[in-house]
C-alpha positions in Angstrom: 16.4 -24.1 -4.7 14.2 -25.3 -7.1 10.3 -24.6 -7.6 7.3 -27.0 -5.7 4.7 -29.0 -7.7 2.7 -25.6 -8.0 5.1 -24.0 -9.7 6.2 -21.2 -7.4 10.0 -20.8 -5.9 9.9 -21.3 -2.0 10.2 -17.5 -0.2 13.4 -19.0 1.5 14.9 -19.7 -1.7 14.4 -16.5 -3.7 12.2 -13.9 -2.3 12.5 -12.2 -5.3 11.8 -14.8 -7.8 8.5 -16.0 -5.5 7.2 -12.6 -5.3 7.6 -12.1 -8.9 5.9 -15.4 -10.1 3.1 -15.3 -7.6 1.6 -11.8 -9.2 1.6 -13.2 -12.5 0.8 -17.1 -11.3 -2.3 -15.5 -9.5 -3.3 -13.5 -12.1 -3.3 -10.8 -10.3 -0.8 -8.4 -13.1 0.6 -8.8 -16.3 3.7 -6.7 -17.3 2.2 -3.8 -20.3 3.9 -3.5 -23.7 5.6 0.0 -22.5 9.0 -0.6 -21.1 7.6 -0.8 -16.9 4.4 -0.5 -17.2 1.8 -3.2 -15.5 -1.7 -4.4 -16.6 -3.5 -5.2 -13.5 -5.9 -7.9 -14.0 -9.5 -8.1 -13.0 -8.4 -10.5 -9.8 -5.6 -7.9 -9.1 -7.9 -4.8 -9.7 -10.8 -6.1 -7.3 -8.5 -6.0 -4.5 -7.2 -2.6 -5.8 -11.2 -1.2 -6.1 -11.5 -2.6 -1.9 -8.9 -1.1 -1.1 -9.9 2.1 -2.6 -13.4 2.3 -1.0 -12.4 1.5 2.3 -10.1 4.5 1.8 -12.2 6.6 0.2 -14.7 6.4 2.4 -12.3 7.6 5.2 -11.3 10.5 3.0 -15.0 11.7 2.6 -16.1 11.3 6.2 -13.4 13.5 6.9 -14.7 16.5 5.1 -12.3 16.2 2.1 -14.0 16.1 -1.8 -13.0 14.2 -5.0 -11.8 16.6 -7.8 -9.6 15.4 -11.1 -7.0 17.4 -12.6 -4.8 17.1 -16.1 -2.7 14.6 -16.6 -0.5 16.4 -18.6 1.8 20.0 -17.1 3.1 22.5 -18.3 6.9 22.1 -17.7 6.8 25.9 -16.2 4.4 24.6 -13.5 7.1 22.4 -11.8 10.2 25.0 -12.6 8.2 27.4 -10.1 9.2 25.1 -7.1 12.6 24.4 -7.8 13.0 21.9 -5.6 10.2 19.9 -6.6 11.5 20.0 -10.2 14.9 18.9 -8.7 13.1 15.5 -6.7 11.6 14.2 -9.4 13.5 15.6 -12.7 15.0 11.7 -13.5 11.7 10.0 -13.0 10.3 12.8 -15.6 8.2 11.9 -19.0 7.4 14.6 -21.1 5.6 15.2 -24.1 7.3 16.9 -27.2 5.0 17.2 -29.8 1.5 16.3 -31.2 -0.6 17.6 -33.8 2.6 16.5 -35.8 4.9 19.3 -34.6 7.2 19.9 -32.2 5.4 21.7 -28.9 6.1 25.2 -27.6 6.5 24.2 -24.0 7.0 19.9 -23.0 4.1 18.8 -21.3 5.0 17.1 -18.4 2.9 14.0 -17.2 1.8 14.2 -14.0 4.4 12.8 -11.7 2.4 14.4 -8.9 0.0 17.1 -8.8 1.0 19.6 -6.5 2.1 22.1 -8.9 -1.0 22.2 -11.5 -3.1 22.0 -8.2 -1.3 25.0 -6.6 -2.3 27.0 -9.6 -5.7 26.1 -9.2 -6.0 26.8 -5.6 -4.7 30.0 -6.2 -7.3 31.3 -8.5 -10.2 29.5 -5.8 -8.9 30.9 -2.5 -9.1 34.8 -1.8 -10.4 35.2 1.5 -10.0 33.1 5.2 -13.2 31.9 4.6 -12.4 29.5 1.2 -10.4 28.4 4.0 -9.2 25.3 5.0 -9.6 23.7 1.0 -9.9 19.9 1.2 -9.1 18.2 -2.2 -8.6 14.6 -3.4 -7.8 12.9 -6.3 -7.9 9.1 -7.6 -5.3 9.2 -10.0 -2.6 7.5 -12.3 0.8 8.8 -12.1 3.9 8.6 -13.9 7.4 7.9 -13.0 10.2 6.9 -15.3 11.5 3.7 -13.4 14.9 1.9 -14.0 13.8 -1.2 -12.2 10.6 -1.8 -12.2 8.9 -4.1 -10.8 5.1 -5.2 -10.7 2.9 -3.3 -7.8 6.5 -1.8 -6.4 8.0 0.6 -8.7 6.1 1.0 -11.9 6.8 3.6 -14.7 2.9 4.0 -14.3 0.7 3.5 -11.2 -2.3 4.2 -9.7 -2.8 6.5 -6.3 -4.8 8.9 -4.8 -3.2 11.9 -3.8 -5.1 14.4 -1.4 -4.0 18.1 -1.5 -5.3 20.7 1.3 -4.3 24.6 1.8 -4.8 26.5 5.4 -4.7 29.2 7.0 -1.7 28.5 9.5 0.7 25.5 9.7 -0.9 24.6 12.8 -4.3 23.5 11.0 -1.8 22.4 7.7 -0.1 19.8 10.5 -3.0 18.8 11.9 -4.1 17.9 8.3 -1.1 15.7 8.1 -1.4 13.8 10.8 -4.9 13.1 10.4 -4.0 11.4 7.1 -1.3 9.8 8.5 -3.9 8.5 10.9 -6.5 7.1 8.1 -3.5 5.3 6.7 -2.5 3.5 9.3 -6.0 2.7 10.3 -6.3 1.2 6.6 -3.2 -0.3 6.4 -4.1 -2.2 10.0 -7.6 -2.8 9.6 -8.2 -3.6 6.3 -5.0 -4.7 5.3 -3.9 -6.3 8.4 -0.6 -5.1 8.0 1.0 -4.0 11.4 2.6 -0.3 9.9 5.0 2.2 11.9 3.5 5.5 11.7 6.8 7.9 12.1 8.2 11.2 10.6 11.1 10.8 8.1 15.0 12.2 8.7 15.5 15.3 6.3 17.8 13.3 4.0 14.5 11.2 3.2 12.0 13.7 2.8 9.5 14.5 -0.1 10.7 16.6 -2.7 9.5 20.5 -1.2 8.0 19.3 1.7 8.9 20.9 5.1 7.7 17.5 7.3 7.0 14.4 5.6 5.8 11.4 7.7 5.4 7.8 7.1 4.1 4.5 7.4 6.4 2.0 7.2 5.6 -1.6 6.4 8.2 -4.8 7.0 7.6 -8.0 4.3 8.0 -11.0 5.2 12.0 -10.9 3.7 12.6 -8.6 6.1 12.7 -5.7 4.1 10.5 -1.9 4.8 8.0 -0.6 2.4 6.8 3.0 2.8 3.3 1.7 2.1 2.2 5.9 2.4 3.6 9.4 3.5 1.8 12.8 4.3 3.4 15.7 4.1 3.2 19.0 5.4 4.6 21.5 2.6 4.6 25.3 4.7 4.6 27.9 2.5 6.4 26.6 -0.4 3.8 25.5 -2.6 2.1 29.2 -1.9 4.4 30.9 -2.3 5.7 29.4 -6.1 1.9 29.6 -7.0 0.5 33.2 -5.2 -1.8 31.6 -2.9 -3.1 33.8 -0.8 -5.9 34.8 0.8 -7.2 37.8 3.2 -7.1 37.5 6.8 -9.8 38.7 9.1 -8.1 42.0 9.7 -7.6 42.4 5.4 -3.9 41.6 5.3 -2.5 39.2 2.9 -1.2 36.0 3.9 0.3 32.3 2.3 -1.8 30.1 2.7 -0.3 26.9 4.2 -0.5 23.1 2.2 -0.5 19.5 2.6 0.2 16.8 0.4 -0.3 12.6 0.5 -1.0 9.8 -1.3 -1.2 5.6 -1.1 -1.0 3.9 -3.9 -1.2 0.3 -5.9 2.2 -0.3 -3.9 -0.1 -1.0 -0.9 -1.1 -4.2 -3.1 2.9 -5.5 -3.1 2.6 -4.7 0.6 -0.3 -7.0 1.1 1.2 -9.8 -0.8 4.9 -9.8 0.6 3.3 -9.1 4.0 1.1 -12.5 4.4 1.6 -14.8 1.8 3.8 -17.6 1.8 5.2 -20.8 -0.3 1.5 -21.7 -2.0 0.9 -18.6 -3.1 -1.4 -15.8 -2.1 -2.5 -15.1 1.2 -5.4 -12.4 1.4 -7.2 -10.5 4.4 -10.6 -11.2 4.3 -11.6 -7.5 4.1 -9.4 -7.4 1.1 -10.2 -10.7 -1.0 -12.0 -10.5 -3.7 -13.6 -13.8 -2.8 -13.8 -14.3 0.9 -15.4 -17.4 0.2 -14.8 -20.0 -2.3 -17.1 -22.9 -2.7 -16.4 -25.9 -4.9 -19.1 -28.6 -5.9 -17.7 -32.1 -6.5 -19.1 -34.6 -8.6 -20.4 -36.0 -11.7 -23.2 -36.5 -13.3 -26.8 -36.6 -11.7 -24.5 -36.6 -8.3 -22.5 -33.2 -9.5 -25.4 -31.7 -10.8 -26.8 -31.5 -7.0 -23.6 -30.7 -5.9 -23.5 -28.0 -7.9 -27.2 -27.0 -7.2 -26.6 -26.8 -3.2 -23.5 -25.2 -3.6 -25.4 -21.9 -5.5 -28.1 -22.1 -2.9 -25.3 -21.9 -0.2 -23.4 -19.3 -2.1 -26.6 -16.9 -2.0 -26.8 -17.6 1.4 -23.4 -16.6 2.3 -23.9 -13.0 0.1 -27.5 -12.7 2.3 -24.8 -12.5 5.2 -22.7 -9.7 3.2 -19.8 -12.6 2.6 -18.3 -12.4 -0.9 -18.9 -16.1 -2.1 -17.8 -17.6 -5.7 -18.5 -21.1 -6.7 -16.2 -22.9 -8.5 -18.5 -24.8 -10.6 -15.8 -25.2 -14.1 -16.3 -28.9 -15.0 -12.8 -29.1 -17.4 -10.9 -29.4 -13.7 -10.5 -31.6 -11.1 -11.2 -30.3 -7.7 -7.6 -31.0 -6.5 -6.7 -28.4 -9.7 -8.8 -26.1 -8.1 -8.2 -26.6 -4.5 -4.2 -25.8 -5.4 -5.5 -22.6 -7.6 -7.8 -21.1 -5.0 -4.9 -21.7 -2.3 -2.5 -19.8 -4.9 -5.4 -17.2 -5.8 -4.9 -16.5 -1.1 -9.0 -17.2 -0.8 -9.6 -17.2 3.0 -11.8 -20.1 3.3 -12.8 -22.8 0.6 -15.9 -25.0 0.6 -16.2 -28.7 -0.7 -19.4 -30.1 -1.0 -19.6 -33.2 -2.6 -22.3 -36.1 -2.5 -21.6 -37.5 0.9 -21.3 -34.3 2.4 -24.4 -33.4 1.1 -25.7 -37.1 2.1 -24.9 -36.5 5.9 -25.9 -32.7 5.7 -22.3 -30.8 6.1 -19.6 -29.6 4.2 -16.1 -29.4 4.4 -14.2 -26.3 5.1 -10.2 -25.3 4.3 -8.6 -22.1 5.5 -5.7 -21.1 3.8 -3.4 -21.4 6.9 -5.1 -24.2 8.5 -4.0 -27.5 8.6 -5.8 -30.0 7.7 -9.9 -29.8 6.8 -13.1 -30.2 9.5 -16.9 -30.4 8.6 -20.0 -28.2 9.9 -23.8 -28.7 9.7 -24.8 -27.1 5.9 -27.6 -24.8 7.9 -24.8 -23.1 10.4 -22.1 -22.4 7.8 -23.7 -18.6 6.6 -23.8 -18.0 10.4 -20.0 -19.4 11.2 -18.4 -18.2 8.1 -18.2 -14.8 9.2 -16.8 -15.0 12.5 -14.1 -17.4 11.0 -13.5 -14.5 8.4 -12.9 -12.0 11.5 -10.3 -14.3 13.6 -9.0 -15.2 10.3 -8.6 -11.0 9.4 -7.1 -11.1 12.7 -4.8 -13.9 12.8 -3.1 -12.2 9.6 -2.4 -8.9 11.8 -1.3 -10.7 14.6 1.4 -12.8 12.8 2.9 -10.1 10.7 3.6 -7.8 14.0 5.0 -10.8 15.4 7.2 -11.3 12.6 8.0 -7.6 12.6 9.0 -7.4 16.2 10.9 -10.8 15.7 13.3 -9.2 13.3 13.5 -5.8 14.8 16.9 -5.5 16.9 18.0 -2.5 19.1 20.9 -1.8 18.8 24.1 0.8 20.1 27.0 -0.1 17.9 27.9 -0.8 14.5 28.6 -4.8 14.0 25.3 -5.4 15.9 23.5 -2.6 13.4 24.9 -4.4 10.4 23.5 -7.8 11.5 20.1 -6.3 12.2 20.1 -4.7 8.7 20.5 -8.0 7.2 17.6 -9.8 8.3 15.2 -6.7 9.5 15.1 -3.6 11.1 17.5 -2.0 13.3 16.2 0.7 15.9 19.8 3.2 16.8 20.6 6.5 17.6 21.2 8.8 14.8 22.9 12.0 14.1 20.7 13.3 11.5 23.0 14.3 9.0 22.7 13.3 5.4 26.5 12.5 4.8 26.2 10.0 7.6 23.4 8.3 5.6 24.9 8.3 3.0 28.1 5.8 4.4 25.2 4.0 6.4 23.5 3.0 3.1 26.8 2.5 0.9 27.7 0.3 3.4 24.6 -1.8 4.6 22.1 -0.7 1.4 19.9 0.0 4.4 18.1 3.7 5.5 16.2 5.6 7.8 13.1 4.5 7.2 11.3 6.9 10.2 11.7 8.5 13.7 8.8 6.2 15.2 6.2 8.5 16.7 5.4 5.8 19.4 9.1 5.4 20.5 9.8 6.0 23.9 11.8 9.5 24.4 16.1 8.8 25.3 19.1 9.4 24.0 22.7 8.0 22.5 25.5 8.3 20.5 24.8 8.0 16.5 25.5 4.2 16.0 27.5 5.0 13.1 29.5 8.3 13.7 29.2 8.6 17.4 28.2 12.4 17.1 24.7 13.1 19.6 21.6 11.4 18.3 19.4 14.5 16.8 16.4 13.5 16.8 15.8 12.5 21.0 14.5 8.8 20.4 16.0 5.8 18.3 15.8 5.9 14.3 14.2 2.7 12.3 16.9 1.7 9.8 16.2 -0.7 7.3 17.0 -1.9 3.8 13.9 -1.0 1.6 12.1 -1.7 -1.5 
């Protein structure tokens, strides 16, 4: 039960414990003098800013445009859409006075942006033509949490949240599902985390939204994350903030909206997806060193060492490979072998004096075993295909895992096992009372109605009233 020579708690001992030491132990956070609030350190934040421009770029090519908006809201903004206000009214911070007085109206900060972006799309859109309006913002946000924890759940964290208004909900869905799309892709491709894209029940769904879907995530505890949701909101945004616009024909009409967002949560998702009892274990496309190469040596003999290994490193950056050497003299190279395996770095590099003597140098993936040599001259030509299988490998073993622990099942005792250790895929009624006892019970939900799931039909596994929704329901205890 206890902790290995590097320090960390196995994952079979306490999931919990491991995830929590490994962010800190890999410096990738550290917890913020506000009560749930994170500092995300500069290893944690590059992974963060590859994240972001992998997603960002998505979001542009798609004919969307960054904008920024206040942090801090009227309290009246949110009241307008009363059932927004409801959602998120015990997560709420407010502001109460400055200036040294009291304030006529609390400021809100921003717990999402819907409401002070409603207003402003109702003063920018008049006519079919301002039509459809394509917004993003990169953002922080702010949620009062009674449990945080680091990445997860955060009483501050940061997002981008990408708002859209048009002119029917036909276009409005098509908007949602096309960022649905870009998240999986990311979430797959660059992430290499095997998501399922599906549409939540209506006990589940975003505060005001008509339709919000889902990607849904499964760690390597078993457990879901909703790692980002889309959502289409109808007219209810509109409608609390007048925005309209003229049709062809000169009538009036509410205009229809869309909201969505991924956030630094993605970053919990990545780690509790891939790594394992060392420590970190990165995607390639997400590390902030893809490479890692470390001289050994001393003296005369480390002073070449460390020379090669610089001339290697600008190789590997010619071939668009992020490289870092290791050249810190106050450790041994078995110090930093066991911190570059913690830190998740794909690949590591030793080049010592009879590598360089013999003309190769040693390579270590992170979930190889064991070490092999290649020729100095091919290694900024292999590098990057190992990088790719590596990328790939990661994708491959965390869908196998999540099928692994996915169960079907049609009655109750087999639905509690499944629970326990994963996912469960069962017929549902739909109703929120019946959710309810499901997750009193078991602690697990709905997580999504799978879009890929075949179409049939059953008996709710847990009432026995019709399944609502014409396909099974993923259930699964979450974070």
């Amino acid at each position: 039960m206890g902790r290995d020579e590097r320090g960390v708690t196995p994952q079979s001992a306490d999931f919990s414990a491991w995830y929590n030491e490994v962010v800190v132990k890999a410096e990738l956070v550290d917890r913020g003098p506000a009560r749930g609030t994170m500092v995300i350190r500069p290893y944690g934040y590059r992974i963060w800013e590859l994240l972001q421009a992998e997603l960002d770029q998505r979001i542009k090519s798609t004919g969307h445009h960054n904008a920024y908006f206040p942090l801090l809201i009227p309290e009246s903004y949110l009241r307008r859409e009363a059932e927004h206000v409801e959602g998120f009214s015990p997560e709420l911070a407010a502001v109460t006075h400055a200036g040294g007085k009291a304030l006529d109206e609390p400021l809100v900060v921003r717990p999402t942006s819907e409401t002070v972006i409603g207003e402003m799309m109702a003063k920018w859109i008049s006519s079919h033509r301002d039509l459809p309006l394509l917004l993003n913002q990169w953002a922080n946000v702010v949620r009062w949490e009674l449990r945080p924890r680091m990445f997860l759940r955060t009483s501050e964290f940061l997002w981008q949240e990408g708002h859209t208004a048009h002119a029917d909900a036909a276009n409005a869905m098509d908007e949602t599902m096309l960022a649905l799309d870009i998240y999986t892709e990311v979430a797959r491709e660059i992430a290499a985390i095997p998501v399922v894209a599906g549409e939540k029940t209506p006990g589940e769904r975003f505060a005001g939204a008509v339709r919000t879907f889902t990607i849904e995530a499964m760690m390597r505890d078993g457990r879901a994350l909703q790692a980002g949701t889309a959502h289409y909101m109808g007219e209810n945004v509109a409608r609390a903030f007048a925005i309209r616009y003229a049709t062809e024909s000169g009538e009036l009409a509410y205009a229809h909206t869309t909201s969505w967002g991924m956030s630094t949560r993605m970053l919990g998702g990545v780690i509790m997806t891939h790594g394992d009892d060392r420590g970190l274990v990165l995607p390639p496309r997400l590390a902030p060193h893809q490479v890692v190469i470390v001289p050994i040596g001393r003296g005369e003999q480390g002073d070449r060492a460390r020379w090669a290994a610089q001339e290697l490193s600008d190789r590997l950056r010619a071939a668009a490979v992020r490289a870092h050497v290791d050249d810190r003299t106050e450790h041994s190279p078995g110090f930093k072998f066991n911190q570059w395996e913690l830190r998740g770095v794909p690949v590591r590099l030793e080049l010592g004096p009879r590598d360089l003597a013999v003309g190769v140098v040693t390579v270590a993936r992170r979930l190889g075993e064991g070490k092999e040599q290649l020729p100095l001259d091919s290694v900024p030509q292999a590098v990057p295909g190992m990088l790719e299988d590596f990328q790939a490998l990661l994708l491959r073993r965390a869908a196998e895992f999540r099928d692994a622990h996915t169960a079907v099942v049609d009655d109750w005792a087999a639905f509690s096992a499944a629970v326990g250790v994963g996912w469960a895929a069962a017929f549902h009624c739909g109703t929120v009372g019946c959710e309810a006892e499901i997750k009193k019970d078991t602690a697990a939900t709905p997580r999504c109605v799978p879009l890929a799931a075949p179409e049939e039909s059953g008996q709710c596994v847990r009432c026995g009233l019709p399944g609502d929704y014409g396909r099974r329901v993923l259930f699964g205890r979450a974070y």
